[in-house]
C-alpha positions as CSV (number, residue, x, y, z in Angstrom):
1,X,133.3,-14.5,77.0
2,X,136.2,-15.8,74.7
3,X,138.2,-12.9,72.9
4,X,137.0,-12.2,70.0
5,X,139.7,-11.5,66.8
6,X,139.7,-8.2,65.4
7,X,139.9,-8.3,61.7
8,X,143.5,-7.6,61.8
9,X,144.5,-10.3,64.6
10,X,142.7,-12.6,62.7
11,X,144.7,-11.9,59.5
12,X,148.0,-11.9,61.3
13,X,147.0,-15.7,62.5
14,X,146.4,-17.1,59.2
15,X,149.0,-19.8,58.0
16,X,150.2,-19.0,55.3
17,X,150.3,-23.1,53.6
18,X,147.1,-22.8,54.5
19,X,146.5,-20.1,51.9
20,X,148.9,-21.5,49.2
21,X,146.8,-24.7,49.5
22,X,143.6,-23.4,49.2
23,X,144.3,-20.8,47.0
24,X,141.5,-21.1,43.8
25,X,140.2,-18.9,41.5
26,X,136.7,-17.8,42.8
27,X,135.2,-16.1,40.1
28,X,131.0,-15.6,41.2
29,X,130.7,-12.7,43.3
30,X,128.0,-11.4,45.1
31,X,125.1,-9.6,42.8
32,X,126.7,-12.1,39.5
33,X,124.8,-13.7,36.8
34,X,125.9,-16.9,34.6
35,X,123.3,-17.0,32.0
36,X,123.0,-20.3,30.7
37,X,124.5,-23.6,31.2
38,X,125.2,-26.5,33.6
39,X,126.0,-23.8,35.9
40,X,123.5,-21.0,35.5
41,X,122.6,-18.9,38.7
42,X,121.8,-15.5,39.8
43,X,123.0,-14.3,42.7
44,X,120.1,-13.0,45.1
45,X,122.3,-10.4,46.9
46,X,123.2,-6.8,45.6
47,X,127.0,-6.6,45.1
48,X,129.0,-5.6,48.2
49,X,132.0,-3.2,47.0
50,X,134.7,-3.9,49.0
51,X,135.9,-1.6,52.3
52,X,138.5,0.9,52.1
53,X,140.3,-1.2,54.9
54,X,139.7,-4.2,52.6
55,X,141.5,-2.7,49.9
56,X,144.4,-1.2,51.8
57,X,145.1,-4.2,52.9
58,X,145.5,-5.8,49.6
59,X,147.0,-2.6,48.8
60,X,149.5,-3.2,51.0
61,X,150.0,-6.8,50.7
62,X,151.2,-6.3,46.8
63,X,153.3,-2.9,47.6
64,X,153.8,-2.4,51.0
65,X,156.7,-0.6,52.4
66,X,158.1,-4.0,54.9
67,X,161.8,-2.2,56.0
68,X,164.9,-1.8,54.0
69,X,166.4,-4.3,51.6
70,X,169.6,-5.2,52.1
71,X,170.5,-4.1,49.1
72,X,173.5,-6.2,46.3
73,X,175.9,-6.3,49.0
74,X,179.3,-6.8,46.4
75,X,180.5,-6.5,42.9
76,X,183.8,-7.9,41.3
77,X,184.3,-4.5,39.2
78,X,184.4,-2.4,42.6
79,X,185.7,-5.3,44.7
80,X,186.8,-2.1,47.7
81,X,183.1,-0.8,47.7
82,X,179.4,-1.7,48.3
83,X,177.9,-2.9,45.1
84,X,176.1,0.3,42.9
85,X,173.5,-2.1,41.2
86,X,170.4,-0.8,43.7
87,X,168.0,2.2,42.3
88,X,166.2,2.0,45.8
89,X,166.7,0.7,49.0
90,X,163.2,0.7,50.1
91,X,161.8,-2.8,50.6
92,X,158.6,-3.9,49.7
93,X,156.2,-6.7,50.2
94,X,157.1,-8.2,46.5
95,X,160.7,-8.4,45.1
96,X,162.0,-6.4,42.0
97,X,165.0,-7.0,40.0
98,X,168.3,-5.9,42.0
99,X,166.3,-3.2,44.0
100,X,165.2,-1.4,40.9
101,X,161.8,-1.0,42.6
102,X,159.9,0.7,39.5
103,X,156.1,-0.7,39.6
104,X,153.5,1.1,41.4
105,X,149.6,0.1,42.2
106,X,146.3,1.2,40.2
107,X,143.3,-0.1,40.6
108,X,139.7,1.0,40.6
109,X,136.5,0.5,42.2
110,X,132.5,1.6,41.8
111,X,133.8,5.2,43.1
112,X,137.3,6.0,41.1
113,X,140.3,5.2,40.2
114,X,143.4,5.4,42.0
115,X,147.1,4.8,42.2
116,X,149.3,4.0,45.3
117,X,153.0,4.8,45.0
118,X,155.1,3.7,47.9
119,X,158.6,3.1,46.0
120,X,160.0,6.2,47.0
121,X,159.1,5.8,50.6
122,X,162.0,6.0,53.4
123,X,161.3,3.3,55.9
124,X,161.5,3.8,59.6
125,X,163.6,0.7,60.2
126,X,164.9,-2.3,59.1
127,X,162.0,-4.5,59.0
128,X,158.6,-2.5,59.7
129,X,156.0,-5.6,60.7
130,X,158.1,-7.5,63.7
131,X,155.6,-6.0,66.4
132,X,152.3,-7.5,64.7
133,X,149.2,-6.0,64.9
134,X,150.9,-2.5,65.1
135,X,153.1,-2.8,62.5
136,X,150.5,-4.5,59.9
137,X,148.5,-0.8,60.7
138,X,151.2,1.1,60.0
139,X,152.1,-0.6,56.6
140,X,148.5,-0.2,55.9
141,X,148.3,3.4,56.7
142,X,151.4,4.0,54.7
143,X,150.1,2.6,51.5
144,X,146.6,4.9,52.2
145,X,149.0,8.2,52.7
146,X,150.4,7.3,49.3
147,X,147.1,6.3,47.1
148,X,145.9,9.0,45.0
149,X,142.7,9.6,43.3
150,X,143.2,10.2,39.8
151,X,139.5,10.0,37.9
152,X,135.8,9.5,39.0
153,X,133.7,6.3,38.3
154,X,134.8,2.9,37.8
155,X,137.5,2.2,35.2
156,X,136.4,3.2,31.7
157,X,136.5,-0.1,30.0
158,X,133.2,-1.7,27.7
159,X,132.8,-5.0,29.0
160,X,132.7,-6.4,25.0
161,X,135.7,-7.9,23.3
162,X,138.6,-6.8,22.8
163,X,138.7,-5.5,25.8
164,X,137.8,-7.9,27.7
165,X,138.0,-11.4,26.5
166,X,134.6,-13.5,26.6
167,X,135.0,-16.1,29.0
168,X,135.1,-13.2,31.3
169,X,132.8,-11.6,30.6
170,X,130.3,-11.6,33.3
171,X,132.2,-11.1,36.2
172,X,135.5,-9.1,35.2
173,X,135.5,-5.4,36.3
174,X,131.7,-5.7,37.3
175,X,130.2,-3.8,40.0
176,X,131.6,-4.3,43.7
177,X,134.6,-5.5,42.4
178,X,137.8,-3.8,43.1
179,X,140.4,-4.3,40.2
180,X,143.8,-4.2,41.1
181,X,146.7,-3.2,37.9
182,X,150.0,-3.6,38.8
183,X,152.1,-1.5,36.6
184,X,155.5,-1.2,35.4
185,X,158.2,1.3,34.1
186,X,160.4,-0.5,31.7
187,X,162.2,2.3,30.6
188,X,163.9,2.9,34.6
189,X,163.6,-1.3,34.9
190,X,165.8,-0.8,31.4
191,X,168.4,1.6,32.5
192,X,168.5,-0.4,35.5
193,X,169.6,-3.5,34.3
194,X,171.5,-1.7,31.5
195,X,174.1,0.2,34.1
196,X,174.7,-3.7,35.8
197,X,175.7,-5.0,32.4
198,X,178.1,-1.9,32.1
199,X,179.4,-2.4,35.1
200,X,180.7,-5.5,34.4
201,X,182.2,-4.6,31.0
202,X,179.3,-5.9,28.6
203,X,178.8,-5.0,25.3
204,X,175.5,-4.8,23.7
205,X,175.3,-5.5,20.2
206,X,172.6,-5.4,17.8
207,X,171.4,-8.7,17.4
208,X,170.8,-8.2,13.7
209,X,173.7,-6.3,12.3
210,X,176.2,-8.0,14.8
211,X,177.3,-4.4,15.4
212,X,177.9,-2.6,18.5
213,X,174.1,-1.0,19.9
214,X,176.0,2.5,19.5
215,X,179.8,4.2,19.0
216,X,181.1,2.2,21.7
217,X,184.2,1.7,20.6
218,X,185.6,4.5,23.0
219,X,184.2,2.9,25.9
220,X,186.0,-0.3,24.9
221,X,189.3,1.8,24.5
222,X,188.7,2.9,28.1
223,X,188.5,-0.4,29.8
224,X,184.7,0.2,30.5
225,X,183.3,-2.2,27.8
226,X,185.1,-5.7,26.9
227,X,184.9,-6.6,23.8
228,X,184.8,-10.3,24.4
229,X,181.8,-10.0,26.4
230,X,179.0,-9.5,24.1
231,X,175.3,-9.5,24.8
232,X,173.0,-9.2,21.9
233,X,170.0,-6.6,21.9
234,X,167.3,-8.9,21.9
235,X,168.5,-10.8,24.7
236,X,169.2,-7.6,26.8
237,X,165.1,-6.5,25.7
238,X,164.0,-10.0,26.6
239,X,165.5,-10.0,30.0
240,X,164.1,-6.6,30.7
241,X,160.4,-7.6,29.9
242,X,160.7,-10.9,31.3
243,X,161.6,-9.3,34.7
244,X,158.7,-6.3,34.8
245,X,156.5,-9.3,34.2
246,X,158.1,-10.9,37.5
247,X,158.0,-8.5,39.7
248,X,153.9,-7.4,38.7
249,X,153.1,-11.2,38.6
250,X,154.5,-11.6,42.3
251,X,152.3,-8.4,43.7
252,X,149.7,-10.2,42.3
253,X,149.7,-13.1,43.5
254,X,150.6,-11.7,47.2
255,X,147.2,-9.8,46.7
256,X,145.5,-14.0,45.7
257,X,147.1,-15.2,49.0
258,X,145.9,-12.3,51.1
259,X,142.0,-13.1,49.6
260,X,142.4,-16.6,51.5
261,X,143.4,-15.1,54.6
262,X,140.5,-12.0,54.6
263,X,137.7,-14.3,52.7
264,X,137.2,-12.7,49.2
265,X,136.8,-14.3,46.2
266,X,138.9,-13.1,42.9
267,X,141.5,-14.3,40.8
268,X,144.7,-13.3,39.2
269,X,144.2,-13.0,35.4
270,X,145.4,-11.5,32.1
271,X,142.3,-12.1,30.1
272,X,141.7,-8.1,29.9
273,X,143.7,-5.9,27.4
274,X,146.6,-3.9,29.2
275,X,146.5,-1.5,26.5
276,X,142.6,-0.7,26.8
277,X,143.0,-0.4,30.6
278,X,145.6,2.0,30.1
279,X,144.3,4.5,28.0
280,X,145.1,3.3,24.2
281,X,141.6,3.8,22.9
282,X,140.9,7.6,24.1
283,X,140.1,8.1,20.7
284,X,137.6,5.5,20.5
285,X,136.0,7.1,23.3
286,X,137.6,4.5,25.9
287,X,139.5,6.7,28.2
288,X,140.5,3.7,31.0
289,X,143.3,4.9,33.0
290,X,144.1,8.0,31.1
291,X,147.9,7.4,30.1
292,X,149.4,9.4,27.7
293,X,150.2,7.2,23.9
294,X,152.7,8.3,21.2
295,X,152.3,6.8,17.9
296,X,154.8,6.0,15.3
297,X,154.1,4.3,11.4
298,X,156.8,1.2,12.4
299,X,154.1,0.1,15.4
300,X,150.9,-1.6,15.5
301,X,149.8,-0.1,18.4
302,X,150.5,2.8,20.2
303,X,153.1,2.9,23.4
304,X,152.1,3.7,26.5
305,X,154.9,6.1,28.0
306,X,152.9,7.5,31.8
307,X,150.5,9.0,33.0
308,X,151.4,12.9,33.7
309,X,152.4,14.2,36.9
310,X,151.4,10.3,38.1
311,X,153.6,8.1,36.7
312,X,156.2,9.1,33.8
313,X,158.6,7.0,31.8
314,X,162.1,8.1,31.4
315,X,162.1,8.6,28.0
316,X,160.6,10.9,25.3
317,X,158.2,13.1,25.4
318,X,158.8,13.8,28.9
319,X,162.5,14.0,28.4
320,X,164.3,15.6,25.3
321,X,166.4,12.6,24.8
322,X,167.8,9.2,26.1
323,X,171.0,11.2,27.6
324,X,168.1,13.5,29.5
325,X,166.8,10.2,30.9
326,X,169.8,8.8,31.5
327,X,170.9,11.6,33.6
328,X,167.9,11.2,35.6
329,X,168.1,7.7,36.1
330,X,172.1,8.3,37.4
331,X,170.3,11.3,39.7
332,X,167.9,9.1,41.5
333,X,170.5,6.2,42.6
334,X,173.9,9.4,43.3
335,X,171.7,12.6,43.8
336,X,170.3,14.5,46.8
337,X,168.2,11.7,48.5
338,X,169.0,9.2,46.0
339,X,169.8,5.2,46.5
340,X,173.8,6.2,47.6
341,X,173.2,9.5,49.6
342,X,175.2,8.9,52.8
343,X,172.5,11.0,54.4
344,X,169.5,9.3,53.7
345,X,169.2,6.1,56.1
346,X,169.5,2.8,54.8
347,X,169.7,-0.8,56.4
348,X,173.6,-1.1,58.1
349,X,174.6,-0.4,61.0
350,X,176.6,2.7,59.6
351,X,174.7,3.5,56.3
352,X,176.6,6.4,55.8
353,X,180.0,4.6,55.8
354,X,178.7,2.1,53.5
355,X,177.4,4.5,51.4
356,X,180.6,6.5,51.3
357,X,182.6,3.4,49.5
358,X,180.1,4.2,46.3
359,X,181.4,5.9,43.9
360,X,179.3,7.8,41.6
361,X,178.9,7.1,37.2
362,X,182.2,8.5,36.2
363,X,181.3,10.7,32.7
364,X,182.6,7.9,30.7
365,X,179.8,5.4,32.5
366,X,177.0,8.1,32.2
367,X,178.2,8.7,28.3
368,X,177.8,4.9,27.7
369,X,174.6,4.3,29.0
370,X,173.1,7.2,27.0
371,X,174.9,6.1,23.7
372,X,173.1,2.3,24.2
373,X,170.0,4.1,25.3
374,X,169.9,6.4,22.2
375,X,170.5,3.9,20.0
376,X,167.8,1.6,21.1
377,X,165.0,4.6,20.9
378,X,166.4,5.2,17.5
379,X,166.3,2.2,16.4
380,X,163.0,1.5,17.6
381,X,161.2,4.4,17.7
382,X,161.0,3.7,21.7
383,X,162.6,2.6,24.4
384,X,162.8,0.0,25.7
385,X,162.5,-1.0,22.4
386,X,159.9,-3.8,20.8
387,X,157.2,-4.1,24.3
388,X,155.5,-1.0,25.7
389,X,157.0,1.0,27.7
390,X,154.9,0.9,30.4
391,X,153.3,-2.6,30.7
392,X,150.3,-3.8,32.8
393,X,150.3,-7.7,32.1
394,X,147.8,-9.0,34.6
395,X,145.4,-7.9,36.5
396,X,143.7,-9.1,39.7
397,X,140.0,-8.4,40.9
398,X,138.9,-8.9,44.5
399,X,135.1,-9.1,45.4
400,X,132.4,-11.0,48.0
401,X,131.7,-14.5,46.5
402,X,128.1,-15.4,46.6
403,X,128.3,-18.9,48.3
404,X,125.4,-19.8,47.9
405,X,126.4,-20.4,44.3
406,X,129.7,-22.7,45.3
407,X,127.0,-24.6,47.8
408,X,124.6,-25.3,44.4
409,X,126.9,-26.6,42.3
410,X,130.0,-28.1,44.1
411,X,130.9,-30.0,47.2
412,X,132.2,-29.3,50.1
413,X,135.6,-27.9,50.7
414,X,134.6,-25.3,47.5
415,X,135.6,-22.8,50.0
416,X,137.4,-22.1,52.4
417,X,136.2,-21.2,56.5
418,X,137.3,-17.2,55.9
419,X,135.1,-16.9,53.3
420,X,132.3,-18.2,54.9
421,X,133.2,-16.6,58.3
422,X,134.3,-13.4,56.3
423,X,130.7,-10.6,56.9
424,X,130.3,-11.5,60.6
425,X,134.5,-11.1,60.9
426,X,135.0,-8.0,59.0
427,X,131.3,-6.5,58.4
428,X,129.9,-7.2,62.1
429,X,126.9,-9.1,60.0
430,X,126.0,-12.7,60.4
C-alpha cells in the first residue's frame, strides 16, 4: 500500500506557482446562502469551522517565527559599525520595513477571539524550517504558544452596513469562518522609520508652515540634522502608512497562498470597517475587538491607540508623553534584551561582536526624536498624526467551500485538486 501524505507532508509538497496561479477568491463556503439571482444556491451542508491545526497553520504562514533576519547590514553615518536601523532581529514569514517587526495576528472564530504575537520571539537558529516536516511543526507550535484568547464568541460585528459593506454580506464573518486581522502599530512603525531619517541627518519640516516639525535648530547646530536635507511632514506620515499597509497586506496574502496548498476557500478583502472590528462603536453597543479609543473635537472618528495589556501603542494614554514613548522605543532596540544586546543571539557568526560595534542613541539623538515626536502629537492631537494609530486595513476569512456550488454554476478548473481532495486529506472523511 502506497504511503499515504500526512496533512503536513502534503503541504510541504505543494508548488508554490502552482498556488500563485490558482490563487482566486472563493467566496461560497459550506452552510452559505445567495438569495437571488443568476447564481442563487443554498448550500446543503452545515458550516464546518475550521481546525485549530487549520488555523495555526495559517497562523503561522502570515507571522511565523522562520530564523533571524539578517538585519541592515551598513550605514554611511556609522560607516565603523553594523547599521542601528533594526527594532528586531526576529524573522518572520512576511517582511516589515527595516526589521521594525510591529504587526501582530487577531482573528476570530465561532468560539472567541484571539491574538497571536510572535514579534518578540528569539529564534533558535538561523533559519528554523530547513529540516521540513519538523520544522513546519515547530513554527506551528510556536505561533499556538503565543495566541491568546482575549473574548468569547465570534467577533462582535452586525452583519449590516457600515460595517460590513453589502456585496459581502452573505458570506463575510459568517459562521465556520475563521477571520484573520492583521494589525499594525504605527506609532513604533513611526519612531522606527523616524530614528533612520535622523540618522542620516534629515530634517522634517512641516509641510504647511515650511518650518522645522519642532526646535530643531540645536540638533542642526550639532551636526545631527542637516539643514539641506529636508523632508516634509506629510511625506514622512505618508511613508509611514504606506508601509504598515505593506507589511499587513503581505501576511495576508501569505495566509491566500497557504488556502491553495490546504484546500480552503476565502479571500483577502478590505470590504469590512477596520474601525468597527476594532472596537470604535462600543458605545453603540458593538464591542468587536475591544481596543481602547480616545476622542478629540479636530477628528471624525475616534483613534484607535491598543488594546490593554494586549497590544499598546507607544503613545498617550499609555505613556505621559512622546519623550516617554520615545524612551521606550530607544529601550527595546539598546536595552536589556533589546535588538543590540550583545547577549541576546542574533544571526552572525559572532553576534556579540557585531553587536558591540552599535553604539547606543547618544542624548542629543534620543532629544530629537522626542522633539519631532511631540510636535507631531501636538499638532495632531495623535501620533502618528492624520491615520489611526493602530490600523487594520484588510482582512482575510478562511472557510470550507461548498463545491457543489462551483460545480452548478461554473466549469471545470473552478477549483483547484486540494480543495476537492481537502476532507478525506485533513478530516479522514471522503
Amino acid at each position: 500500500m502506497a504511503h499515504r501524505l500526512t496533512p503536513f507532508e502534503d503541504l510541504l509538497e505543494y508548488p508554490l506557482l502552482r498556488a500563485l496561479f490558482g490563487r482566486r477568491a472563493r467566496r461560497f463556503g459550506l452552510g452559505m446562502t445567495i438569495p437571488s439571482g443568476p447564481l442563487a444556491f443554498t448550500s446543503a451542508k452545515d458550516p464546518m469551522p475550521l481546525t485549530e491545526l487549520e488555523q495555526m497553520i495559517l497562523v503561522a504562514a502570515a507571522t511565523g517565527v522562520s530564523g533571524w533576519t539578517f538585519g541592515v547590514p551598513f550605514g554611511p553615518r556609522t560607516p565603523e559599525s553594523h547599521a542601528d536601523f533594526t527594532l528586531r532581529f526576529t524573522g518572520r514569514t512576511a517582511p516589515t520595513a527595516a526589521g521594525l517587526g510591529t504587526p501582530a495576528m487577531f482573528f476570530t472564530d465561532d468560539q472567541a477571539c484571539y491574538c497571536t504575537r510572535t514579534r518578540d520571539v528569539q529564534p533558535e537558529s538561523l533559519a528554523e524550517a530547513r529540516d521540513g516536516r519538523t520544522a513546519l511543526e515547530r513554527v506551528v507550535a510556536v505561533c499556538r504558544e503565543h495566541t491568546i484568547r482575549i473574548r468569547d464568541g465570534r467577533l462582535d460585528l452586525p452583519s449590516v452596513p457600515p460595517h460590513i459593506l453589502p456585496p459581502n454580506l452573505w458570506w463575510a464573518n459568517q459562521p465556520g469562518s475563521t477571520l484573520f486581522m492583521p494589525v499594525g502599530d504605527s506609532s513604533e512603525e513611526a519612531f522606527g522609520i523616524l530614528a533612520l531619517m535622523i540618522r542620516h541627518g534629515v530634517m522634517v519640516v512641516d509641510h504647511e508652515t515650511g518650518q522645522p516639525a519642532g526646535h530643531l535648530e540645536p540638533f542642526v547646530r550639532s551636526g545631527l540634522l542637516d539643514d539641506q536635507k529636508r523632508l516634509p511632514l506629510s511625506e514622512l506620515l505618508s511613508d509611514i502608512h504606506e508601509c504598515m499597509c505593506l507589511e499587513l497586506a503581505f501576511m495576508g496574502h501569505n495566509i491566500v497562498l497557504t488556502l491553495q496548498a490546504m484546500g480552503l476557500g476565502g479571500l483577502y478583502f478590505s470590504g469590512m470597517d477596520g474601525l468597527s472590528a476594532l472596537g470604535a462603536n462600543r458605545r453603540d453597543g458593538v464591542t468587536g475587538l475591544g481596543f481602547r479609543f480616545v476622542e478629540d473635537e479636530r477628528w471624525v472618528v475616534p483613534n484607535a491607540v491598543g488594546l490593554d495589556g494586549v497590544y499598546e501603542a507607544l503613545c498617550p494614554p499609555y505613556y505621559p508623553d512622546m519623550r516617554s514613548a520615545a524612551q521606550v522605543f530607544v529601550d527595546r532596540k539598546f536595552g536589556p534584551r533589546g535588538a543590540y544586546d550583545p547577549a541576546v543571539p542574533g544571526p552572525w557568526r559572532d553576534s556579540a561582536r557585531v553587536k558591540n560595534t552599535v553604539a547606543r542613541y547618544g542624548g542629543d539623538f534620543v532629544d530629537c526624536l522626542a522633539e519631532v515626536a511631540q510636535y507631531i502629537y501636538d499638532k495632531y492631537g495623535k501620533f502618528p498624526g492624520i491615520r489611526s494609530t493602530v490600523m487594520l486595513p484588510g482582512f482575510v476569512q478562511a472557510h470550507h467551500i461548498d463545491t457543489d456550488f462551483y460545480d452548478a454554476h461554473y466549469g471545470p478548473g473552478a477549483y483547484l485538486e486540494t480543495h476537492s481532495g481537502h476532507l478525506q486529506r485533513w478530516h479522514d472523511a471522503e
